[in-house]
SEVO-554003 format. One record per residue (C-alpha): z, x, y. Coordinates in steps of 0.1 Angstrom, whole numbers, padded with zeros to 4 digits, always signed. Layout:
BEGIN
ZXY...
// end
This chain:
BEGIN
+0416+0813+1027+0393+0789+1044+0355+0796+1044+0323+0783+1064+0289+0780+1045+0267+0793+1072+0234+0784+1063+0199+0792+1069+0191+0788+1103+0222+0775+1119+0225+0779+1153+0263+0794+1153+0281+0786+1184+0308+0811+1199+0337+0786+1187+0322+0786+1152+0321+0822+1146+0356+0824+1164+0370+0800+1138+0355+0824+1112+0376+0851+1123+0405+0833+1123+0404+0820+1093+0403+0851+1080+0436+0862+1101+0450+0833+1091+0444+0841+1051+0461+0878+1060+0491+0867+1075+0497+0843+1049+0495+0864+1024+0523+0887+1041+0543+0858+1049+0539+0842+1006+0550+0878+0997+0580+0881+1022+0567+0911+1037+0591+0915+1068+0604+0938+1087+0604+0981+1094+0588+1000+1068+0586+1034+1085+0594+1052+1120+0602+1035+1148+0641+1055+1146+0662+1052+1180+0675+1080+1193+0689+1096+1226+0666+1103+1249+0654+1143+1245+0661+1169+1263+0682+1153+1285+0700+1118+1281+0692+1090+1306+0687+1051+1301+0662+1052+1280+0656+1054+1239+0634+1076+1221+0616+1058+1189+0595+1076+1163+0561+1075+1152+0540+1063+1138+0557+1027+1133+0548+1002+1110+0568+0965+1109+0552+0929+1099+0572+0903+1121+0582+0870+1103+0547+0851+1111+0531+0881+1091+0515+0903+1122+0510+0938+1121+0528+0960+1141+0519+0997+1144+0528+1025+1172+0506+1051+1165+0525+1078+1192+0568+1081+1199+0578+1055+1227+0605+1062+1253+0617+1026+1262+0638+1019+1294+0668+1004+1291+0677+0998+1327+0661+0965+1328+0652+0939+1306+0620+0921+1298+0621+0902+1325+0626+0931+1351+0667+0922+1356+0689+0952+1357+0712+0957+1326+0743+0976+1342+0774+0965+1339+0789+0950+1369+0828+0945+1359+0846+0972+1357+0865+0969+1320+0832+0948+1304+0804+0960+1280+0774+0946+1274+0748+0950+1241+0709+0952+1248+0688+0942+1220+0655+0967+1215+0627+0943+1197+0589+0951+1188+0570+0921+1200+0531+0912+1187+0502+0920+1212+0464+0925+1214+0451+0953+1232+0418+0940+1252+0388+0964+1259+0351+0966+1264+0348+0940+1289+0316+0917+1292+0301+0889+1308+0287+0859+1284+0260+0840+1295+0276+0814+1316+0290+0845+1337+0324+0844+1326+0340+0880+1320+0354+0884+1284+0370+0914+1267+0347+0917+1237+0372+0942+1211+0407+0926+1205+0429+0952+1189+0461+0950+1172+0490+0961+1193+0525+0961+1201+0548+0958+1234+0587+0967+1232+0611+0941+1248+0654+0946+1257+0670+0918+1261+0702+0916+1270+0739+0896+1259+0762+0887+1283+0791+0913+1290+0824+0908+1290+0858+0922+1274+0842+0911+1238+0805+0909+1250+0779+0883+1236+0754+0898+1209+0715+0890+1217+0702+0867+1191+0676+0878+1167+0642+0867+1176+0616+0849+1158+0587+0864+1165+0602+0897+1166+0616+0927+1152+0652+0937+1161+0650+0980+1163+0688+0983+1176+0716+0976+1198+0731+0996+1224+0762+0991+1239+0768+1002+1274+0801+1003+1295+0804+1001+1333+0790+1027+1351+0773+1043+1318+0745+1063+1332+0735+1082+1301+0722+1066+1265+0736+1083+1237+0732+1081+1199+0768+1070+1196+0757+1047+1216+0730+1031+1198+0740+1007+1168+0714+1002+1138+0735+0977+1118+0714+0950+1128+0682+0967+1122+0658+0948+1106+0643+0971+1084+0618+0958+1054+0636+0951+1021+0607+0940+0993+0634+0921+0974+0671+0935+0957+0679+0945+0923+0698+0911+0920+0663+0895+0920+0649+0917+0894+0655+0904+0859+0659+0927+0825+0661+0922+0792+0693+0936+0777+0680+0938+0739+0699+0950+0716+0723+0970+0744+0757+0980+0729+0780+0993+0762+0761+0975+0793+0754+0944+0804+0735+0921+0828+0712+0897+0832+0693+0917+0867+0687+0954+0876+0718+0950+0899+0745+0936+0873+0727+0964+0849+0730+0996+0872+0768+0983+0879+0777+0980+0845+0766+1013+0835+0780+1032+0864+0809+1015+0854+0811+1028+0819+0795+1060+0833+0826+1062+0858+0851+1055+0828+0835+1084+0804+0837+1111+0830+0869+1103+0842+0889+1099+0807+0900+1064+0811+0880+1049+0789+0847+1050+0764+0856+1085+0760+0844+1105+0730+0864+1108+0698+0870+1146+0694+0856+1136+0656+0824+1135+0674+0822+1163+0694+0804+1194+0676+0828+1227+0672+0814+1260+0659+0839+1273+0630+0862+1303+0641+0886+1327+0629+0905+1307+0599+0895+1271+0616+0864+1259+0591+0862+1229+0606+0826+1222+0622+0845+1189+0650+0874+1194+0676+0889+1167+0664+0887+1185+0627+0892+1219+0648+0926+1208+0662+0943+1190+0638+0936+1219+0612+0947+1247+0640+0982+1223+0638+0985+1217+0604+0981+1260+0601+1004+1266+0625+1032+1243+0613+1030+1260+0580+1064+1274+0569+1054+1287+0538+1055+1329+0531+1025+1349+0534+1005+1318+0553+1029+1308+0576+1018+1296+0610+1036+1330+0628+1013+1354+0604+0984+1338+0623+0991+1347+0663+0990+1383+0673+1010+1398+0698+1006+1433+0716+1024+1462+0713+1059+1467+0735+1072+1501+0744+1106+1506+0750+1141+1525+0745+1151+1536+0717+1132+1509+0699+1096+1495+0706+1077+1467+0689+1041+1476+0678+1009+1457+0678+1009+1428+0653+1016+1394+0642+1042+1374+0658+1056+1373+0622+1056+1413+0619+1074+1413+0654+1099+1390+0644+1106+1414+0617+1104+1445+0638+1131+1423+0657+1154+1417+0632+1159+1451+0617+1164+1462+0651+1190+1440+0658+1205+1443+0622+1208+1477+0626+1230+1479+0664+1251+1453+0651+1262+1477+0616+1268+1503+0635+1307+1508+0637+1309+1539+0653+1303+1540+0695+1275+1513+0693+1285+1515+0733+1305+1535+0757+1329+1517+0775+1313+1531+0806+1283+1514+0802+1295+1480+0795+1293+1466+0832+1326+1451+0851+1323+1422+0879+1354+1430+0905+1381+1410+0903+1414+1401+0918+1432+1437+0919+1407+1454+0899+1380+1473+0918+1359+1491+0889+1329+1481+0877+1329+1491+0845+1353+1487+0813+1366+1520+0808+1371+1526+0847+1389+1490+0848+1408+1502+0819+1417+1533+0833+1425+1513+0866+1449+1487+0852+1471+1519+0828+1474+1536+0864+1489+1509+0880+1509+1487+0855+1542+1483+0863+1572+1497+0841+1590+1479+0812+1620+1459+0821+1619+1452+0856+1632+1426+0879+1619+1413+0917+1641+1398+0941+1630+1362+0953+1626+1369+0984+1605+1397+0978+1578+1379+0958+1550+1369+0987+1538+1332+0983+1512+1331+1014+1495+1300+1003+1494+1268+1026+1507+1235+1008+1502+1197+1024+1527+1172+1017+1515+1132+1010+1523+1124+1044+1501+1152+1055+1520+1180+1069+1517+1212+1058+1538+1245+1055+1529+1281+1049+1558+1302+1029+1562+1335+1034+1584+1342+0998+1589+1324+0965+1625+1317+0976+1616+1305+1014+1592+1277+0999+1617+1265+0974+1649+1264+1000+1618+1244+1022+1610+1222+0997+1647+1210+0987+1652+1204+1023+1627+1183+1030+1628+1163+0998+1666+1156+1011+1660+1141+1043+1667+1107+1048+1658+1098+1083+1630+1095+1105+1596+1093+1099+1591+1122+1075+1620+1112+1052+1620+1127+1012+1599+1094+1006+1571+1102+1025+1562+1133+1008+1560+1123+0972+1526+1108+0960+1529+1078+0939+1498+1066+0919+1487+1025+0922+1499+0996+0897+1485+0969+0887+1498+0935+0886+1492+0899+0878+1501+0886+0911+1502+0915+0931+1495+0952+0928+1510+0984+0945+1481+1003+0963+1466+1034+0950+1466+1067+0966+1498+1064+0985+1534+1077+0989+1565+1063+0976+1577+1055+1011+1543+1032+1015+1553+1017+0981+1587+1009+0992+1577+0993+1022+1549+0971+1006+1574+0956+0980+1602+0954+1005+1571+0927+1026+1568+0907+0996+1606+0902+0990+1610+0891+1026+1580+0871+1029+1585+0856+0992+1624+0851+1007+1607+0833+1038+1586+0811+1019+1617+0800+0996+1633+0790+1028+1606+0771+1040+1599+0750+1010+1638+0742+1004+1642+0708+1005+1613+0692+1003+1604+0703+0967+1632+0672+0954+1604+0651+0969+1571+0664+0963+1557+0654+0926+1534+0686+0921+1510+0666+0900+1512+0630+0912+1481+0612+0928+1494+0619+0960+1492+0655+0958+1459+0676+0953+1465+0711+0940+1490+0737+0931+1484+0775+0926+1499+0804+0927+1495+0807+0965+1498+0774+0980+1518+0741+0979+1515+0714+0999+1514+0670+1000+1485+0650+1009+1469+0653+1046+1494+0681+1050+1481+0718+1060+1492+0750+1046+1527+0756+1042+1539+0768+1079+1505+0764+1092+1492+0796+1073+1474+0811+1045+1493+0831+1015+1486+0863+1011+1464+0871+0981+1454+0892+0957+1417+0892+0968+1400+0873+0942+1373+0846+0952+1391+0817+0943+1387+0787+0962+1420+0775+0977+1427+0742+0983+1434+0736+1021+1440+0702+1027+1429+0668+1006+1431+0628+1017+1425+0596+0995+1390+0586+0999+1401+0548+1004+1432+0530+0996+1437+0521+0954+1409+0544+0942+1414+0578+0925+1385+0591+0948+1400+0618+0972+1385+0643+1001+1388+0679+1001+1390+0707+1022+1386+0739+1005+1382+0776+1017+1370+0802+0992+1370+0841+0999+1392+0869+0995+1424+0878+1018+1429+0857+1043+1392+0858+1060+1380+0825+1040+1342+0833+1041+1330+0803+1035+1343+0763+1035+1335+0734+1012+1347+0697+1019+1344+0676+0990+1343+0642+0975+1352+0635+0942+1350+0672+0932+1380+0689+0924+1377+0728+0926+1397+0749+0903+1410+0778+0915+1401+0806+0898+1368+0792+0874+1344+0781+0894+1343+0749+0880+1343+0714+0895+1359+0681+0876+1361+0646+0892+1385+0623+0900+1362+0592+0890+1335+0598+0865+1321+0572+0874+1314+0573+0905+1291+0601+0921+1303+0634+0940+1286+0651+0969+1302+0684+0987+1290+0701+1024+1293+0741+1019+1293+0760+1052+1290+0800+1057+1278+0818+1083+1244+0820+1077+1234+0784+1068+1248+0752+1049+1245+0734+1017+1241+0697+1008+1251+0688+0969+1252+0656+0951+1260+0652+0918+1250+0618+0897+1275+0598+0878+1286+0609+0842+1320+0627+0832+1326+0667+0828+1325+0701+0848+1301+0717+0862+1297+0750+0884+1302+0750+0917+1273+0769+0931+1243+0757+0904+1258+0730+0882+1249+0704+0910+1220+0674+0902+1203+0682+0937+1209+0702+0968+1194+0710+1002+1202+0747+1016+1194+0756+1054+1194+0792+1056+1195+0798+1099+1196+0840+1091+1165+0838+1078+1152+0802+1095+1143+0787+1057+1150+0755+1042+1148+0753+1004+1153+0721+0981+1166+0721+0947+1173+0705+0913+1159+0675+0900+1139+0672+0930+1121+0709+0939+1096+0692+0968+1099+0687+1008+1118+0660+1013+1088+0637+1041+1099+0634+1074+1108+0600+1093+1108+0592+1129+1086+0608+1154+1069+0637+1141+1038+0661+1150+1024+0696+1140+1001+0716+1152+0979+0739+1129+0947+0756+1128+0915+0752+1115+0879+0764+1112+0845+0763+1100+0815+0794+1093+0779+0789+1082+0758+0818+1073+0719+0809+1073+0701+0823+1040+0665+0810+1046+0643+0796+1073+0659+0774+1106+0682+0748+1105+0715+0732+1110+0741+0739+1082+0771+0717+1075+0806+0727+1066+0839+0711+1061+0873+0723+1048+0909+0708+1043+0940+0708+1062+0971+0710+1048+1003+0698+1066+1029+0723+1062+1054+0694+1061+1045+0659+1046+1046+0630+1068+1068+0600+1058+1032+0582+1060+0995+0590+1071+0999+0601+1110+0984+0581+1136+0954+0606+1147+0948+0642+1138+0931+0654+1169+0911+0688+1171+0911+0713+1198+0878+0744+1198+0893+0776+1208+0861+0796+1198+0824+0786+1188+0788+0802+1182+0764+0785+1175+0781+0749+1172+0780+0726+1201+0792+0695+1185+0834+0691+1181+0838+0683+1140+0856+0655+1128+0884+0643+1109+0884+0620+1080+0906+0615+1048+0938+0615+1068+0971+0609+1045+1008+0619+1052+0997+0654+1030+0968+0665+1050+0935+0655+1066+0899+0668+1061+0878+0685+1088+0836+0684+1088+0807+0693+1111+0771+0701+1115+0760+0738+1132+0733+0742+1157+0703+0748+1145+0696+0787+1131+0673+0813+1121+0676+0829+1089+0704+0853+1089+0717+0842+1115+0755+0826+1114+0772+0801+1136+0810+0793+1136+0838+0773+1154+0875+0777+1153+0903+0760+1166+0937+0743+1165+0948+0707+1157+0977+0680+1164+0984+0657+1138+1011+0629+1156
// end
């Protein structure tokens, strides 16, 4: 604090005593300010107004703050503090229909003037200069996502309240203390501790500490970990358990119980109550004792020989033509109506009222034994139409190397499946004769033969159509041409799929496809072989490096683009797992952004971040140019720097801040 030696007869002017005064203000702000005394400590609490809601706010007293250049604040009585206007006496209601607007409610520094005098050159002074206060409301602009009032230097935000258009009424869920800048001394993160010789926490501060502890606090009570080994938890000996732990307790209550041996078996040590019943009860005692109450019980209804039951009180469920419900009524029942010794029934005279169903799915409902069997010989005899003696016998599926008879079907159905592949096999016979003198099967000229198809170079399928199959997924060759005239390097067409849909097509170069394997051999080892795969959900791309051997189709390939368009994805793989770069004319467009957050005092923070191209350039593109789409607090557009074909880097500089406030701008870019 500064001092002034006033000494012995000094004249002291007004400006020197004054100074004095000052001084000593001076000395007391500072102190608050070295400390970092800020902020609320007590009162001041915004609430709607009472009894009856209007625009105004209700704050509690007494109210003490210290704003950030150390002055005291105090309100001695509750304020009610209009919110209709702001400071400067502009109305605060909405005017758009659909917007909101915030107010900010801050305590601002005064001094209350009283006892007014005149000094001696007749100019009027107040002579007493209290401390006081005066409460301000500023207010953001409103809009759909209205603008925040920024915090004040000089003063101490109380709240925020939101209001809406045409909002006549303040009310607490109305009023927003998140922003509240109430006094915090310092956190626990600032407060250091010695851990000593702790065993199950940890930390360097109070904070780290408490959180380590609640931690292992949180684990303990809720059993997932650092719980207590039943060894160490105390048990009063009971009963025949001597053991003074649970842990003891429990494994010796086990240990008893799982004893088999006689007189200390585990049964001899649980009780169980007494059972009264007819003719035999069970009387209070050990579950062993029961068991043995049991036993001779049971022993003794199974020895005896003589009418252990009556016959009419062994129960009987219904059935078929028996109606009693006991044994010796069912008994009685089935003597009564039995039929005599030595009898014989007429065919037509036994009833058969059951509904059969044919293969071919007609049915018929006999009305005797001997109707349903002349029915049956007659139908089985028919031999035209469409419900021949074929069509009602079932005939189970068989399978063969080349073809197979259906499962599930009738003999008619099997009849007229083998009867297609005679005349189609008879067909195809026809169609080949003659030119099968001139065709070498396994010259150069020729590419494939199977079990399906045969056919010359550049020549289609046999009659200009696919061979029925068996439905395996081989690929079938459907048409091959010499790659160029005195080399073994040939072309290929092949379709792969079951039936006749061909689900998906592969043309080839130098890749033979066997059918059935999924293997592919070339035709010059040393030269390389590429293949195009087409389906209907994307395409392939394979190459395949010189060097002799096979190698799968689908994954045996040195490197391979796919283009999935069902899912709008392009994937690279093999020997080369990264993006292919683009050539030609290319640009993308991105976004990007940068935040600043400021921790102490009032300046202008710098930022910067990194952009990376989501495809790489075949080189470092031209410009990278940045467009703002959002800002707060940052005026100035950032720039770009480091720009290679991979990505670019983006840095700025942020308005300049108070302390805690934050600043940010976002946008998108175009990199051509």
């Amino acid at each position: 604090m500064r001092r002034y030696d006033f000494y012995f007869r000094q004249k002291v002017k007004e400006s020197e005593l004054d100074a004095a005064f000052d001084a000593v203000e001076v000395a007391d702000r500072a102190l608050a300010t070295d400390m970092g005394i800020f902020g609320i400590f007590s009162g001041l609490t915004p609430t709607q107004h009472a009894p009856v809601a209007n625009l105004s706010v209700d704050l509690t007293a007494p109210g003490k703050a210290f704003d950030q250049l150390g002055q005291r604040l105090y309100v001695p009585t509750s304020q009610v503090l209009d919110v209709s206007q702001d400071l400067n006496g502009i109305p605060t209601a909405v005017v758009a229909p659909g917007n909101s607007k915030i107010l900010g409610l801050f305590l601002h520094f005064k001094r209350a003037l009283s006892d007014p005098r005149v000094d001696g050159n007749g100019v009027p002074l107040y002579y007493q200069q209290d401390e006081s206060f005066e409460l301000r409301v500023r207010q953001g602009a409103e809009g759909l996502v209205p603008v925040v009032p920024p915090l004040q230097a000089e003063e101490v935000l109380l709240a925020d309240v939101t209001l809406v258009f045409g909002q006549t009424q303040v009310l607490d869920a109305n009023i927003s203390v998140a922003r509240r800048q109430d006094f915090v001394f310092t956190d626990a993160q600032h407060v250091s501790v010695n851990s000593g010789t702790w065993n199950e926490i940890s930390g360097a501060d109070v904070q780290a500490a408490l959180d380590s502890a609640d931690e292992v606090l949180g684990f303990h009570f809720d059993g997932t970990a650092d719980r207590h080994p039943a060894g160490d938890i105390d048990f009063t000996p009971y009963s025949w358990i001597g053991s003074s732990t649970v842990g003891g307790a429990v494994k010796e209550m086990v240990d008893d119980l799982a004893l088999q041996t006689a007189g200390t078996a585990g049964a001899n040590r649980i009780g169980g109550q007494a059972t009264a019943s007819s003719p035999d009860s069970l009387t209070a005692a050990s579950v062993r004792n029961q068991l043995d109450q049991l036993l001779t019980h049971i022993n003794a209804h199974l020895n005896d020989t003589t009418a252990a039951h009556a016959g009419t009180a062994i129960s009987n469920t219904p059935a078929g033509g028996v109606a009693a419900t006991t044994v010796q009524a069912a008994i009685n029942e089935l003597d009564t109506e039995k039929s005599p010794t030595g009898h014989v029934h007429d065919s037509t005279v036994i009833t058969d009222v059951y509904s059969r169903t044919w293969k071919d799915g007609t049915s018929f409902t006999p009305s005797s034994i001997k109707s349903a069997i002349d029915f049956i010989v007659s139908e089985l005899k028919r031999d035209s139409g469409i419900d021949s003696g074929t069509t009602k016998i079932g005939s189970k599926g068989i399978a063969g190397a080349t073809r197979s008879l259906t499962n599930a079907r009738s003999i008619y159905d099997h009849l007229v499946q083998v009867l297609g592949w005679t005349n189609t096999d008879a067909a195809d016979i026809l169609a080949l004769d003659g030119r099968l003198d001139t065709i070498d099967l396994w010259s150069p000229n020729v590419a494939f033969k199977n079990a399906e198809n045969i056919f010359a170079e550049d020549q289609h399928i046999v009659n200009g159509r696919q061979f029925v199959h068996d439905g395996s997924a081989d690929a079938w060759a459907l048409w091959f041409k010499t790659y160029r005239a005195g080399s073994n390097v040939r072309f290929y067409h092949y379709g792969t799929g079951g039936g006749t849909s061909r689900t998906e097509h592969w043309i080839t170069i130098n890749a033979q496809i066997a059918a059935g394997t999924g293997t592919c051999t070339k035709d010059d080892d040393l030269a390389v072989a590429g293949a195009l795969r087409i389906t209907r959900n994307g395409a392939y791309f394979y190459h395949r490096l010189t060097g002799a051997g096979t190698w799968n189709v689908t994954s045996g390939w040195s490197r391979w683009w796919h283009i999935d368009l069902a899912n709008w994805t392009f994937n690279v793989g093999g020997d080369q797992t990264t993006a292919p770069a683009w050539g030609g004319t290319y640009q993308e467009t991105g976004t990007w952004g940068l935040a600043v957050v400021c921790q102490a005092g009032t300046r202008a923070l710098p930022d910067s971040m990194a952009i990376n191209f989501k495809q790489s350039f075949s080189a470092a593109p031209g410009s990278v140019t940045l467009t703002v789409s959002t800002s707060s607090n940052w005026a100035t557009l950032p720039t770009v720097s480091n720009i290679s074909a991979h990505g670019a880097r983006v840095s700025g500089t942020s308005d300049s801040i108070a302390q805690p406030a934050s600043a940010y701008t976002y946008g998108t870019y175009l990199a051509a």
